[in-house]
N, CA and C of each residue as an Amber inpcrd file, in Angstrom:
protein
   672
   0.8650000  -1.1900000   0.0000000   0.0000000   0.0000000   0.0000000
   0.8900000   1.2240000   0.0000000   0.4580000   2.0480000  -0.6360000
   1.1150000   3.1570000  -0.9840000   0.5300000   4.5100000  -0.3170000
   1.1670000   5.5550000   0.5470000   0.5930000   5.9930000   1.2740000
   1.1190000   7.2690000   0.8860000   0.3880000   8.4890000   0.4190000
   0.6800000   9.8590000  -0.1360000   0.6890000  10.8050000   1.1320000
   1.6900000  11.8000000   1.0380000   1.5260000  12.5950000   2.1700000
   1.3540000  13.8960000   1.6470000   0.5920000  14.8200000   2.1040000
   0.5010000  16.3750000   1.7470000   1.0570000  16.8890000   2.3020000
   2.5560000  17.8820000   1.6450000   2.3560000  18.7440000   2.4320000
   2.2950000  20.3800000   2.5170000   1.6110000  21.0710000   3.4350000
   1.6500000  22.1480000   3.0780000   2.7620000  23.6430000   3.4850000
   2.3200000  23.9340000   2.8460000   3.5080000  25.1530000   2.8230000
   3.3440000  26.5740000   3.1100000   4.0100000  27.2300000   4.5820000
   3.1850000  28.4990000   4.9670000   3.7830000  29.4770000   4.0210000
   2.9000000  30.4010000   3.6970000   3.1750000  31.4130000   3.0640000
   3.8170000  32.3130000   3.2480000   4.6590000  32.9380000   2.5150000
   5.9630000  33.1980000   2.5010000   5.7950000  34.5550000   3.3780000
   6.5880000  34.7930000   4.8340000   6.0800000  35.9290000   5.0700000
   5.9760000  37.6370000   4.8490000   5.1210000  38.6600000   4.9590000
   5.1190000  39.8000000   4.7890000   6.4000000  40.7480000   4.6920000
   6.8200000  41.2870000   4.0240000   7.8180000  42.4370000   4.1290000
   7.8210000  43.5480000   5.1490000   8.8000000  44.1630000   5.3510000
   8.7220000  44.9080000   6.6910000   7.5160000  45.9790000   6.3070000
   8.2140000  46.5980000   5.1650000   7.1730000  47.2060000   4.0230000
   5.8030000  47.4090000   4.1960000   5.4780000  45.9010000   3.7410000
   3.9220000  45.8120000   3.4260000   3.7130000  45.6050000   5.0730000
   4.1600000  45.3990000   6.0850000   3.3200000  45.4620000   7.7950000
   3.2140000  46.6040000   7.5880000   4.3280000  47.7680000   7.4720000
   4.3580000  49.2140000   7.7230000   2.8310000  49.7360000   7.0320000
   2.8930000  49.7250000   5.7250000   1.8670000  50.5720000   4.8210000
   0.4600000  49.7290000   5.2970000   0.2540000  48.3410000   5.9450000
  -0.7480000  48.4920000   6.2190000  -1.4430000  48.5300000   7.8450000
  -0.3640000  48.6560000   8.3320000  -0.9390000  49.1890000   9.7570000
  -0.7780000  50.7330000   9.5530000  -0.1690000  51.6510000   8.1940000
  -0.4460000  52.9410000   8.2060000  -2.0630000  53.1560000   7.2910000
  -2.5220000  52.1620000   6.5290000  -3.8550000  52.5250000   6.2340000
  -4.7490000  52.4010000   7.1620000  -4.6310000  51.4290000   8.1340000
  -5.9260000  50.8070000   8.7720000  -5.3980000  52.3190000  10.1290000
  -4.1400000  52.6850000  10.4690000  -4.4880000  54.0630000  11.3570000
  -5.2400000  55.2710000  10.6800000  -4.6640000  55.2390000   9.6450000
  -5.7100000  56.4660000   8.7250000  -7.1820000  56.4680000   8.9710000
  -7.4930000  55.3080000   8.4110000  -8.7780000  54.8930000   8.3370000
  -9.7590000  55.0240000   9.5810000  -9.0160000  54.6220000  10.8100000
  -9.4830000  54.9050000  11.9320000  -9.7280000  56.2980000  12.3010000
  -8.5750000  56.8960000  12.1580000  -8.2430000  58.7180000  12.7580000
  -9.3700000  59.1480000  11.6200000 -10.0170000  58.6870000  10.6940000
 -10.6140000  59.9750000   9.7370000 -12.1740000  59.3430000  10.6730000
 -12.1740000  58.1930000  10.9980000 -13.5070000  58.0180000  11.2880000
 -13.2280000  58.6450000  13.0050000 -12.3570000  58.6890000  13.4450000
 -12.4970000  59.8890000  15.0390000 -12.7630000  60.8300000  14.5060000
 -11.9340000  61.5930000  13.2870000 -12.0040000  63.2150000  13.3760000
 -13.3150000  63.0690000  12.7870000 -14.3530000  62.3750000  12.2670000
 -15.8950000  62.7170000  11.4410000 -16.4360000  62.5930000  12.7890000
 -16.6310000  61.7370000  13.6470000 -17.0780000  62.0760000  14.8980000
 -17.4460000  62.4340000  15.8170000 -16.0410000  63.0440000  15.7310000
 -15.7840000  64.5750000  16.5480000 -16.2610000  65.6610000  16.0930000
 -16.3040000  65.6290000  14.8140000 -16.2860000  67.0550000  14.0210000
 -18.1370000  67.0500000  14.2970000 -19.0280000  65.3970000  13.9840000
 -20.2460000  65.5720000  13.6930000 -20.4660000  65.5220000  15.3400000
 -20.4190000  64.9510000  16.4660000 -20.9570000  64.6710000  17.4910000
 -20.6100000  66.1130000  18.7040000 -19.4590000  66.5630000  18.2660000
 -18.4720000  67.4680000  19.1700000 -18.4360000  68.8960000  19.0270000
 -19.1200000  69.1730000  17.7670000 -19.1990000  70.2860000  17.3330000
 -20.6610000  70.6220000  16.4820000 -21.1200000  69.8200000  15.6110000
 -22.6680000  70.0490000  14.7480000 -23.2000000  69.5310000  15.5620000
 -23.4890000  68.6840000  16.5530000 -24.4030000  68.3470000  17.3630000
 -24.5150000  69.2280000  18.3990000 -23.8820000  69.5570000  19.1920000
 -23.9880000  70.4710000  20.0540000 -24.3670000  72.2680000  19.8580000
 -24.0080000  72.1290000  18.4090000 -24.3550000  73.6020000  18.1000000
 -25.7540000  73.4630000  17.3870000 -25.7970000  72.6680000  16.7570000
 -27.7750000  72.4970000  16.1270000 -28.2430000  72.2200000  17.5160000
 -28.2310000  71.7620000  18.4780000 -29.2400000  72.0650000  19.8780000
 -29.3190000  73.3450000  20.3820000 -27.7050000  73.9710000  20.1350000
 -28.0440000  74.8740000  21.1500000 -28.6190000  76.0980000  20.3000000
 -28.3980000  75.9330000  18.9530000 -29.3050000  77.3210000  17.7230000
 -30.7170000  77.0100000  18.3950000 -31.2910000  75.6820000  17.9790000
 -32.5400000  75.0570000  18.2630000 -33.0070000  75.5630000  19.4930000
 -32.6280000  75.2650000  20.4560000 -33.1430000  76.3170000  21.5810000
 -32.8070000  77.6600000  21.7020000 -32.2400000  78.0850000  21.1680000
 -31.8460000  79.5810000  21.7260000 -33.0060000  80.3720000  20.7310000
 -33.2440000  79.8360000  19.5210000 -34.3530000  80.4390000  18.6110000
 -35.3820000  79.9250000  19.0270000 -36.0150000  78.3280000  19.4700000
 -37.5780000  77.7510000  19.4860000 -37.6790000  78.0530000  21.3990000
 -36.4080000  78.2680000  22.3060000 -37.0050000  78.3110000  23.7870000
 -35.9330000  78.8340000  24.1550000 -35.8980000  80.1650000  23.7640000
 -34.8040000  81.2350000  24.5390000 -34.9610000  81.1280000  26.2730000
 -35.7380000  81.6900000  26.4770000 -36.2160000  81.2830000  27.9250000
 -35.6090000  80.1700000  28.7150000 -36.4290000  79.1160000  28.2840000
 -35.6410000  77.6680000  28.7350000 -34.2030000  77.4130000  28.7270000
 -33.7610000  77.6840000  27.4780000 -32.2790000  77.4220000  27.2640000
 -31.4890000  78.0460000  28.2360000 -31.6580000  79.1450000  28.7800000
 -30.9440000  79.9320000  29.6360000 -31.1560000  80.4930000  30.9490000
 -32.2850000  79.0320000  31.4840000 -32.3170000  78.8060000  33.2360000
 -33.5860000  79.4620000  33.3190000 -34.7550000  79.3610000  32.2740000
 -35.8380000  79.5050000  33.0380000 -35.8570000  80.8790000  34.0260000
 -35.0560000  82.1930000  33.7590000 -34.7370000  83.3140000  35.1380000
 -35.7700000  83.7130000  35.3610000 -36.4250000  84.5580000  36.1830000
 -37.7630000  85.1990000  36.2450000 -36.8760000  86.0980000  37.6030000
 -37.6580000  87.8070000  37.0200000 -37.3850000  89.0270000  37.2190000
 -38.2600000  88.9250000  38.2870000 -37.3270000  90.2470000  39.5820000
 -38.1930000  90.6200000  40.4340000 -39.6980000  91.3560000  40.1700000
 -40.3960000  91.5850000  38.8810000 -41.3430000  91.5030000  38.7800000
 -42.1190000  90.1270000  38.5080000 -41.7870000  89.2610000  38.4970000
 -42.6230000  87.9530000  38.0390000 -42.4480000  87.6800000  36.4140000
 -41.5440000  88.5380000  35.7560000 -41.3660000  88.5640000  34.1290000
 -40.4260000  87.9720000  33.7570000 -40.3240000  86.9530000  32.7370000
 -39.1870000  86.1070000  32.3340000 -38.4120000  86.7640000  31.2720000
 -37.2070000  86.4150000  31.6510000 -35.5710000  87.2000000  31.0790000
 -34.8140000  86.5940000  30.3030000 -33.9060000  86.2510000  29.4880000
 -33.0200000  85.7460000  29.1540000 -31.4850000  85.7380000  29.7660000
 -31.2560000  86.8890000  30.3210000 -29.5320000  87.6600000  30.7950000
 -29.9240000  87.9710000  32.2770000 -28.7580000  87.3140000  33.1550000
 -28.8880000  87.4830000  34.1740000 -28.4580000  89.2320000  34.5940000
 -28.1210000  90.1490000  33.3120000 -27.2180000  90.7230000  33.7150000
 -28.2710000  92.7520000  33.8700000 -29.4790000  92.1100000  34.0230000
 -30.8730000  93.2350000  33.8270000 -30.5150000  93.7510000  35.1190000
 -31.0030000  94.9650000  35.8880000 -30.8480000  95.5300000  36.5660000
 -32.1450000  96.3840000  36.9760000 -32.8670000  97.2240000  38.5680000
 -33.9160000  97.1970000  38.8590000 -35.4620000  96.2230000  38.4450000
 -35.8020000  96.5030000  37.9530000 -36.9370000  95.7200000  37.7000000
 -36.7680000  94.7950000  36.9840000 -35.5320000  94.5090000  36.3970000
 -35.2140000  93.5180000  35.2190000 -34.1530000  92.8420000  36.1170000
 -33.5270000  93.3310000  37.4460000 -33.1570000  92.1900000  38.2360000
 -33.7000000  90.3370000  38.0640000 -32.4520000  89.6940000  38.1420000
 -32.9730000  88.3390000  37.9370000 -32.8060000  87.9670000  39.4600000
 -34.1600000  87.3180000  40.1680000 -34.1800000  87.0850000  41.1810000
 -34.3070000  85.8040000  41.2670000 -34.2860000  84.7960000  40.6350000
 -34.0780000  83.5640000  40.5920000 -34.8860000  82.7280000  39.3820000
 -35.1660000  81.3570000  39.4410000 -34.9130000  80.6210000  38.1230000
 -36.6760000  79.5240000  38.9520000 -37.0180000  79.2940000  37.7980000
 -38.6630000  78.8930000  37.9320000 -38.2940000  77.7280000  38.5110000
 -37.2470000  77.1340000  38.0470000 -36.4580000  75.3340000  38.0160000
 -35.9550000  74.9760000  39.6620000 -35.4860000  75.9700000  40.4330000
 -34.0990000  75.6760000  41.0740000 -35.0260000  76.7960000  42.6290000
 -34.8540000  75.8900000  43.8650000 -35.7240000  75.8430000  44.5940000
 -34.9040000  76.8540000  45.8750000 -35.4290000  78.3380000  46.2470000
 -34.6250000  78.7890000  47.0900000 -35.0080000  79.0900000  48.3890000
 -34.2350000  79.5180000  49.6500000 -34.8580000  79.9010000  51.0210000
 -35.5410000  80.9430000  50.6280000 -36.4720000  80.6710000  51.8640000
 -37.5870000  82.3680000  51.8620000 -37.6390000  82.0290000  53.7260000
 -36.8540000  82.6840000  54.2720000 -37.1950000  82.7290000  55.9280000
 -38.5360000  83.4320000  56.3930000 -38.5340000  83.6960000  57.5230000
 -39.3360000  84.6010000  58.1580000 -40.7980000  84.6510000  57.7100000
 -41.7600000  85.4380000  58.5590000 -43.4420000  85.1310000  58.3260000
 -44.1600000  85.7050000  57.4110000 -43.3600000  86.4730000  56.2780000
 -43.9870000  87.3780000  55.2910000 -43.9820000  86.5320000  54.4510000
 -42.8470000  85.3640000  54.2370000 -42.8520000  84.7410000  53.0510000
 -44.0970000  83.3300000  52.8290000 -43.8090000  82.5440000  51.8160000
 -44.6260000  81.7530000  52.2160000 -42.7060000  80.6150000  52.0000000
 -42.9160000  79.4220000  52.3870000 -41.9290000  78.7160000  53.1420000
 -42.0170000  77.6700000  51.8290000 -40.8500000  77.0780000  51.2620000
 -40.2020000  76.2300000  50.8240000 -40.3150000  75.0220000  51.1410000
 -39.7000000  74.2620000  50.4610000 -39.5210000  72.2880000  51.1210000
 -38.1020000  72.6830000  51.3740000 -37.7300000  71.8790000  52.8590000
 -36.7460000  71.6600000  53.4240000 -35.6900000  71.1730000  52.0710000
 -34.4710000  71.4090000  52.4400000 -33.2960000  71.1040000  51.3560000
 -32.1520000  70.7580000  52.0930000 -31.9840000  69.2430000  51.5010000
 -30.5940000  69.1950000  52.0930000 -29.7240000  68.9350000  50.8540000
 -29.1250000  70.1730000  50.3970000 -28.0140000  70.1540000  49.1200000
 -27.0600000  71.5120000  49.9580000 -26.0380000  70.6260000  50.5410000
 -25.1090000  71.2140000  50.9870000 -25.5180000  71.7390000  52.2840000
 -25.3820000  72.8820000  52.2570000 -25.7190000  73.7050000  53.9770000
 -27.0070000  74.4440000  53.5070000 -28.3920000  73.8130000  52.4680000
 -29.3880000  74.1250000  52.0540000 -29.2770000  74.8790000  50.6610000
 -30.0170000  74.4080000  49.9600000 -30.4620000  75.1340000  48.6730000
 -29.1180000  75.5080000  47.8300000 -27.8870000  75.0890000  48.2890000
 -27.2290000  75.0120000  47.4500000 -26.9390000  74.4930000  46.3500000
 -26.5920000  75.3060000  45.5120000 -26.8490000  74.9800000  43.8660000
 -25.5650000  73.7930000  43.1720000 -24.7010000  73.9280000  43.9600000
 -23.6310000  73.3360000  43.8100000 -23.1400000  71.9600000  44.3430000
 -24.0200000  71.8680000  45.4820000 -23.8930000  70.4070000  46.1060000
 -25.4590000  69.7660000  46.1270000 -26.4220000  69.5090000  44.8450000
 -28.0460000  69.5200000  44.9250000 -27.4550000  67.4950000  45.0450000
 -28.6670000  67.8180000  46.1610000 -28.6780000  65.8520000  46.3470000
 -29.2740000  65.8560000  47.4650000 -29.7560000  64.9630000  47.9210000
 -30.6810000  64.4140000  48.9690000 -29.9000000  63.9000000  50.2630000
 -30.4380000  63.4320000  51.3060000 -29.5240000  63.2360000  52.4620000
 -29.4250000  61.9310000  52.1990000 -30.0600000  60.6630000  51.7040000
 -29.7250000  59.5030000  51.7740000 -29.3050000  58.7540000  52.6460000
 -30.5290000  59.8270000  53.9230000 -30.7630000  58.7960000  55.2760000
 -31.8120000  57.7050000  54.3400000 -32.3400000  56.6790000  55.0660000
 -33.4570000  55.6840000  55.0800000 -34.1250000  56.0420000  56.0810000
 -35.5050000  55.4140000  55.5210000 -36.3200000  56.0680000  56.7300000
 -36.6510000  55.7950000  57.7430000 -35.7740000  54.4350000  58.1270000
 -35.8980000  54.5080000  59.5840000 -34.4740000  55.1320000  60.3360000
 -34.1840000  55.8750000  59.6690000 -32.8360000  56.2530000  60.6110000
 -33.2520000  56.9900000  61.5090000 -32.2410000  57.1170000  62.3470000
 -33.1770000  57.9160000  63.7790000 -32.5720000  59.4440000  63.4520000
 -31.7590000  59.7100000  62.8890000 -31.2690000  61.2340000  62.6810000
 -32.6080000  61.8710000  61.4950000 -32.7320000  61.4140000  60.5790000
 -33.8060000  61.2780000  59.5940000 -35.1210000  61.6070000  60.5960000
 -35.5120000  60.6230000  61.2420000 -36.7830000  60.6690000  62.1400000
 -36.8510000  61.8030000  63.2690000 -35.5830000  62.2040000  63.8620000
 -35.2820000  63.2500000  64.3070000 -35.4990000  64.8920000  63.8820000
 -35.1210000  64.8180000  62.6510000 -35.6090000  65.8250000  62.0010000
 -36.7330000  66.1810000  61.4800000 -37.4150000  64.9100000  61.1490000
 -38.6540000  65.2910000  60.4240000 -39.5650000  65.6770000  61.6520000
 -39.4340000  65.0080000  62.7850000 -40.7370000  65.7930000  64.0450000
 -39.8520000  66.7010000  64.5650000 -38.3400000  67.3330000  64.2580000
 -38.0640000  68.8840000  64.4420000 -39.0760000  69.6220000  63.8130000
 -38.8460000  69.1920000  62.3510000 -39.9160000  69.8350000  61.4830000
 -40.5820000  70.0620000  61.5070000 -42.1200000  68.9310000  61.8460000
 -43.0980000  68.5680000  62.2250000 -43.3340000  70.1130000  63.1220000
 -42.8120000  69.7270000  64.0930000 -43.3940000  70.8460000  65.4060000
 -42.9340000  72.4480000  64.9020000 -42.0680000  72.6770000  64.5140000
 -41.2570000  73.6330000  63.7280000 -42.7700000  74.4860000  63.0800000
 -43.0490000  73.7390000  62.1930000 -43.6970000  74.1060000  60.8170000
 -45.8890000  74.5890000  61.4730000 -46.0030000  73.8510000  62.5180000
 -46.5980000  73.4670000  63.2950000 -47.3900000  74.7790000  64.0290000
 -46.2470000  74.7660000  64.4450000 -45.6790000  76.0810000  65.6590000
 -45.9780000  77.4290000  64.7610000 -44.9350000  77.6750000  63.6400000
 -45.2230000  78.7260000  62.8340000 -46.4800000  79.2140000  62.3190000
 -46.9840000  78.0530000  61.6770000 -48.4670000  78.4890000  61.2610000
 -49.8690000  78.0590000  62.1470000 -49.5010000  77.9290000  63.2990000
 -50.5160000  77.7910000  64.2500000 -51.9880000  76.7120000  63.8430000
 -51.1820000  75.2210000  63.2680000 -52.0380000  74.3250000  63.0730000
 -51.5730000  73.2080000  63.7990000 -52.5350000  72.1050000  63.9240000
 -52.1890000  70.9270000  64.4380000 -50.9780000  69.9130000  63.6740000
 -50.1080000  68.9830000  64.0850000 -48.8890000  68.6080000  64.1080000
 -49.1540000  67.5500000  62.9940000 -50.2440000  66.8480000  63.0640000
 -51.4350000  66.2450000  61.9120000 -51.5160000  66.4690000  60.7070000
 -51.6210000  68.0460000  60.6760000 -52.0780000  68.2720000  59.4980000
 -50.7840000  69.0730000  58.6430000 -49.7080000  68.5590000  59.0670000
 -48.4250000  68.9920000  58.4830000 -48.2270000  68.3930000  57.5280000
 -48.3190000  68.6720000  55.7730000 -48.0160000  67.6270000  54.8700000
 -46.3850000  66.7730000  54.7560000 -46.2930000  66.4020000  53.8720000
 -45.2940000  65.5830000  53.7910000 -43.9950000  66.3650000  53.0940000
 -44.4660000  67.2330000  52.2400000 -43.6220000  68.5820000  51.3840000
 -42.9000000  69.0560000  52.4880000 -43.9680000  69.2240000  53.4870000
 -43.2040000  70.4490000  54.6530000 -41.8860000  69.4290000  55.6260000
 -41.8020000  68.4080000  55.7180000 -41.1970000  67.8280000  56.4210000
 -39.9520000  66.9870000  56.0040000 -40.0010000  66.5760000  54.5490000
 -38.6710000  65.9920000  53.6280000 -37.9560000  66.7810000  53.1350000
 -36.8370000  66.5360000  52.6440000 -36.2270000  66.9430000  51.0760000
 -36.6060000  66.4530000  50.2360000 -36.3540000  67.0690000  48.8800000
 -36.3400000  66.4850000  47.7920000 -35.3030000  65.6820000  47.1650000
 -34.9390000  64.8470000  46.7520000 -34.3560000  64.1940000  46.4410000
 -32.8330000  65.1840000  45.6360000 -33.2350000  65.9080000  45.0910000
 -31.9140000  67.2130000  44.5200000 -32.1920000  68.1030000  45.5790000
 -33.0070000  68.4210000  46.7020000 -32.7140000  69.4250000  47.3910000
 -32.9250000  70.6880000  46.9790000 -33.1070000  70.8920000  45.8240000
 -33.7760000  72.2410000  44.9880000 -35.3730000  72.3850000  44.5020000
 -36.0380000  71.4150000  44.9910000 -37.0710000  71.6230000  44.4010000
 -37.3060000  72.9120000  44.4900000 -38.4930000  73.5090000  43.5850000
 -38.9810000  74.8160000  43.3540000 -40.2290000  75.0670000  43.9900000
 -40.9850000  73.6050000  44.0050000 -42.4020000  73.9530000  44.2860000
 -43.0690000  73.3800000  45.3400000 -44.2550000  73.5980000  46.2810000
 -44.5500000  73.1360000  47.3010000 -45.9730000  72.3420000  46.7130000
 -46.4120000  71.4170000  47.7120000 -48.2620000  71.3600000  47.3040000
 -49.1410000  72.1340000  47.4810000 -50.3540000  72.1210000  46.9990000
 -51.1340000  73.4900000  47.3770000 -51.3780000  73.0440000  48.7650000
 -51.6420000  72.0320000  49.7850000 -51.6640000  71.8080000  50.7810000
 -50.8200000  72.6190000  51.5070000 -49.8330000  72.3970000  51.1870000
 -48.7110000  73.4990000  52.1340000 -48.4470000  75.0740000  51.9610000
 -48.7750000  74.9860000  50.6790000 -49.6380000  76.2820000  50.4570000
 -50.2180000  76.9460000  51.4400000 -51.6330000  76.3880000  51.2200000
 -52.8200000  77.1190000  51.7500000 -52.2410000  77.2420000  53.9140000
 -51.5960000  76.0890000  54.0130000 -51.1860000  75.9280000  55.3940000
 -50.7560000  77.0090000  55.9430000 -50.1830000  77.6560000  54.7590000
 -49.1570000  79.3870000  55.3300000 -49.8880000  80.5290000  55.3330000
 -51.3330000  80.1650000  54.5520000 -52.0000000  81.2790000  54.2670000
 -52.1270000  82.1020000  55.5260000 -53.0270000  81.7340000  56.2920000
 -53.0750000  82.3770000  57.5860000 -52.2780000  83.6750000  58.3460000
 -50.5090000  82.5770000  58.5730000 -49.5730000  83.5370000  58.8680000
 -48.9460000  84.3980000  58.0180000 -49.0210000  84.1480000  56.5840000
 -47.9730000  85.4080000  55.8820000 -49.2550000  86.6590000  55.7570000
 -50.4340000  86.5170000  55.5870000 -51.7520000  87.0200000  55.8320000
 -51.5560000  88.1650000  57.0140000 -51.5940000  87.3140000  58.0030000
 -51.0990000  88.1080000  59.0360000 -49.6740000  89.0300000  59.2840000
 -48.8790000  88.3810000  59.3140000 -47.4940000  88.7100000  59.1610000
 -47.8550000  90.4820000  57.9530000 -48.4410000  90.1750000  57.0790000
 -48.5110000  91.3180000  55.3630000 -49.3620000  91.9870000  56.1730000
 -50.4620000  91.9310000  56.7210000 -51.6140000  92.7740000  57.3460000
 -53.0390000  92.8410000  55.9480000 -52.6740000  91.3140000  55.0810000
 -53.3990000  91.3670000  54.2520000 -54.2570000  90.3490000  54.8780000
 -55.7540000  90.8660000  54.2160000 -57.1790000  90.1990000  54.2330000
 -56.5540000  88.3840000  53.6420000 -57.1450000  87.0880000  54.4630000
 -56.5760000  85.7610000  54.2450000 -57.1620000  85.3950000  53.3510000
 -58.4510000  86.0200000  52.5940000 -58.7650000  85.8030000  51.6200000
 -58.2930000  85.8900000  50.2380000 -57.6960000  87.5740000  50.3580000
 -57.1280000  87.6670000  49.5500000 -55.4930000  87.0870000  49.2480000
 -54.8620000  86.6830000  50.2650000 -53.7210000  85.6900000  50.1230000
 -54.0800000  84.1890000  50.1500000 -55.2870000  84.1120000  49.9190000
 -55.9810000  82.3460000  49.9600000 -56.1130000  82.5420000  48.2400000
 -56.9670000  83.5450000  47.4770000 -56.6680000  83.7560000  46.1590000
 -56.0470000  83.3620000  45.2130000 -54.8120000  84.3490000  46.0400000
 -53.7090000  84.1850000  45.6340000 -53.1130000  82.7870000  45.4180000
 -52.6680000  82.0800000  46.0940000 -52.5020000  80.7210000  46.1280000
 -53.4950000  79.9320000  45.2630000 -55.1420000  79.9170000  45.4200000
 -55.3030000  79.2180000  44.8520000 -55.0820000  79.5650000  43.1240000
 -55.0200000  80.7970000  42.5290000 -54.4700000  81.3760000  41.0320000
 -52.9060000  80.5970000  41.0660000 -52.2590000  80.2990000  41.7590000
 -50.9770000  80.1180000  41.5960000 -50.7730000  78.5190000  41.2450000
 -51.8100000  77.8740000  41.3470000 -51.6150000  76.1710000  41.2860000
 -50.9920000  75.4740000  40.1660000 -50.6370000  75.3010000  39.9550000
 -50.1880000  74.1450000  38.6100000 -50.8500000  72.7750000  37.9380000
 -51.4650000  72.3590000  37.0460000 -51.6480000  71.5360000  37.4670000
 -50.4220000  70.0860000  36.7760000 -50.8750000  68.8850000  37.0100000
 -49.8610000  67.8270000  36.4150000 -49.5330000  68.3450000  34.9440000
 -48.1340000  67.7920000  34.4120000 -47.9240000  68.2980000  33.6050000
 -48.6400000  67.6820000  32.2550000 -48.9990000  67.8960000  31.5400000
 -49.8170000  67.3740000  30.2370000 -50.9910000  66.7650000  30.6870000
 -51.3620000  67.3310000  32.5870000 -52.4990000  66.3860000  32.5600000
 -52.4780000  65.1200000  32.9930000 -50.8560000  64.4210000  33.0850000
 -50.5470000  63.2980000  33.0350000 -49.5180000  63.1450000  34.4960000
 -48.2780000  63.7730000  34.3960000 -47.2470000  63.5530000  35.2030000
 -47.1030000  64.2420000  36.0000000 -46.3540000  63.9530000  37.5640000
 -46.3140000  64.6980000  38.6420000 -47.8130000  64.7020000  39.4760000
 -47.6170000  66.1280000  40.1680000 -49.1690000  66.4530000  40.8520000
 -49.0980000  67.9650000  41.1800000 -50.7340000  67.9370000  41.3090000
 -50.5060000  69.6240000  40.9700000 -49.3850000  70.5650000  42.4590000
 -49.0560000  71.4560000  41.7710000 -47.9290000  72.1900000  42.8980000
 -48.0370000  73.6500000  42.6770000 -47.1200000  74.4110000  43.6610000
 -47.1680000  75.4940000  43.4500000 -45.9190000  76.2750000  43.4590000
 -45.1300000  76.9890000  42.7770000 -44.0120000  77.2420000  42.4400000
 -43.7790000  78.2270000  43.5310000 -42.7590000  78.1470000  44.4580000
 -42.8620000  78.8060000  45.5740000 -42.2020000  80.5790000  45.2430000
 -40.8710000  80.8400000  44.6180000 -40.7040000  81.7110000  43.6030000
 -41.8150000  82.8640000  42.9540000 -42.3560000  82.1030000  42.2980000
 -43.6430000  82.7990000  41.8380000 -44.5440000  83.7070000  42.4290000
 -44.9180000  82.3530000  43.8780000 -45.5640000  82.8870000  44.6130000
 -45.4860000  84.1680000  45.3880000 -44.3260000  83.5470000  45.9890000
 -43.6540000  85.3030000  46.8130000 -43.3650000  86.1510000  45.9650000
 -43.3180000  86.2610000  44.2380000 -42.9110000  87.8250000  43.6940000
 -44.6830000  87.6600000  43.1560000 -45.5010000  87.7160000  43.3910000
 -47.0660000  88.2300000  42.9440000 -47.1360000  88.3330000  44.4110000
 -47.2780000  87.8990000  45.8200000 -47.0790000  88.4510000  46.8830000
 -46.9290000  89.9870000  47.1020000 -45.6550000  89.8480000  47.0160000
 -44.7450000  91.2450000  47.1210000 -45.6360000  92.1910000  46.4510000
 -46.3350000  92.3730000  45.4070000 -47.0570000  93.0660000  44.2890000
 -47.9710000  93.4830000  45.1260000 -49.0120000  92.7470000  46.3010000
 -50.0840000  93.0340000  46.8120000 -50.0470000  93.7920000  47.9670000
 -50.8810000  94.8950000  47.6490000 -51.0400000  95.9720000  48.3010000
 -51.9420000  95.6920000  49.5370000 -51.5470000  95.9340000  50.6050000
 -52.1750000  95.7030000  51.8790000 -54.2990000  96.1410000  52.0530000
């Protein structure tokens, strides 16, 4: 029996040459598909959004500001009545009994814009539980209602610590004292509040609220 053997033969290898020229096409090839990338993702993308808003939601694009009259701005940089006193979005202190009162914030040492985040106690922590019946009695105390009927707005953070807006529940809760506090009729600061409501957005998302911002510059407007 006669037994054939194959054999095969590796192919002869590459020149220094031909490695060079083709690990220099396949880098080409790569670097032109970064620089299209870059050029489309890094530069035309970011500038068709920001034309797109600055022409279809000037407003929006540039923080939502609203003037110490209650009038929306584009430039923080208006002055007397065109003062920018803060942003519809981004949730600030209002102390004392004239105002109407905010949701608690824990972003930084409060309402700071720079450290926005939540405390990320759990809720049974006892520092957490501690605070909220500070609150509780706090909030209580101020507007001269039962400890009961303190909503839930008045006693958490928000999760960013900036919220903007309260419920109308906590709302109407302040009516009384900033009423008093202004030397205005509670009706007419009950009005007020209830004109100020929001409701869900499209009808659909969230729940209705009341932009606390807002509230206190149409406040300020009302004549005793």
């Amino acid at each position: 029996m006669t037994t054939t053997t194959t054999v095969l033969h590796a192919p002869a290898s590459q020149s220094l040459g031909a490695i060079v020229l083709q690990f220099t096409r396949q880098t080409w090839a790569g670097l032109r598909v970064l620089l299209g990338f870059t050029v489309m993702l890094g530069i035309v993308y970011p500038a068709t959004v920001m034309a797109v808003g600055q022409l279809a939601f000037p407003w929006q694009a540039n923080g939502s500001l609203i003037t110490s009259t209650g009038q929306r701005t584009t430039s923080v940089t208006g002055t007397g009545a065109h003062a920018v006193v803060g942003s519809a979005l981004i949730g600030q202190d209002f102390s004392g009994p004239t105002w109407f009162h905010p949701r608690p914030s824990a972003a930084g040492d409060g309402y700071d814009t720079l450290a926005s985040g939540g405390s990320n106690l759990g809720p049974n922590n006892p520092d957490l539980l501690a605070t909220v019946q500070q609150r509780r009695q706090q909030v209580a105390g101020d507007n001269g209602v039962a400890s009961a009927a303190v909503p839930a707005d008045a006693l958490t953070a928000s999760a960013s610590g900036l919220d903007p807006d309260i419920s109308p529940a906590y709302a109407r809760l302040q009516v009384t004292r900033v009423a008093a506090a202004r030397g205005i009729p509670a009706e007419r600061v009950a009005a007020l509040v209830s004109g100020s409501i929001q409701g869900r957005t499209w009808g659909l998302l969230g729940e209705s609220r009341v932009d606390v911002l807002r509230l206190n510059i149409a406040l300020e407007t009302m004549a005793p």
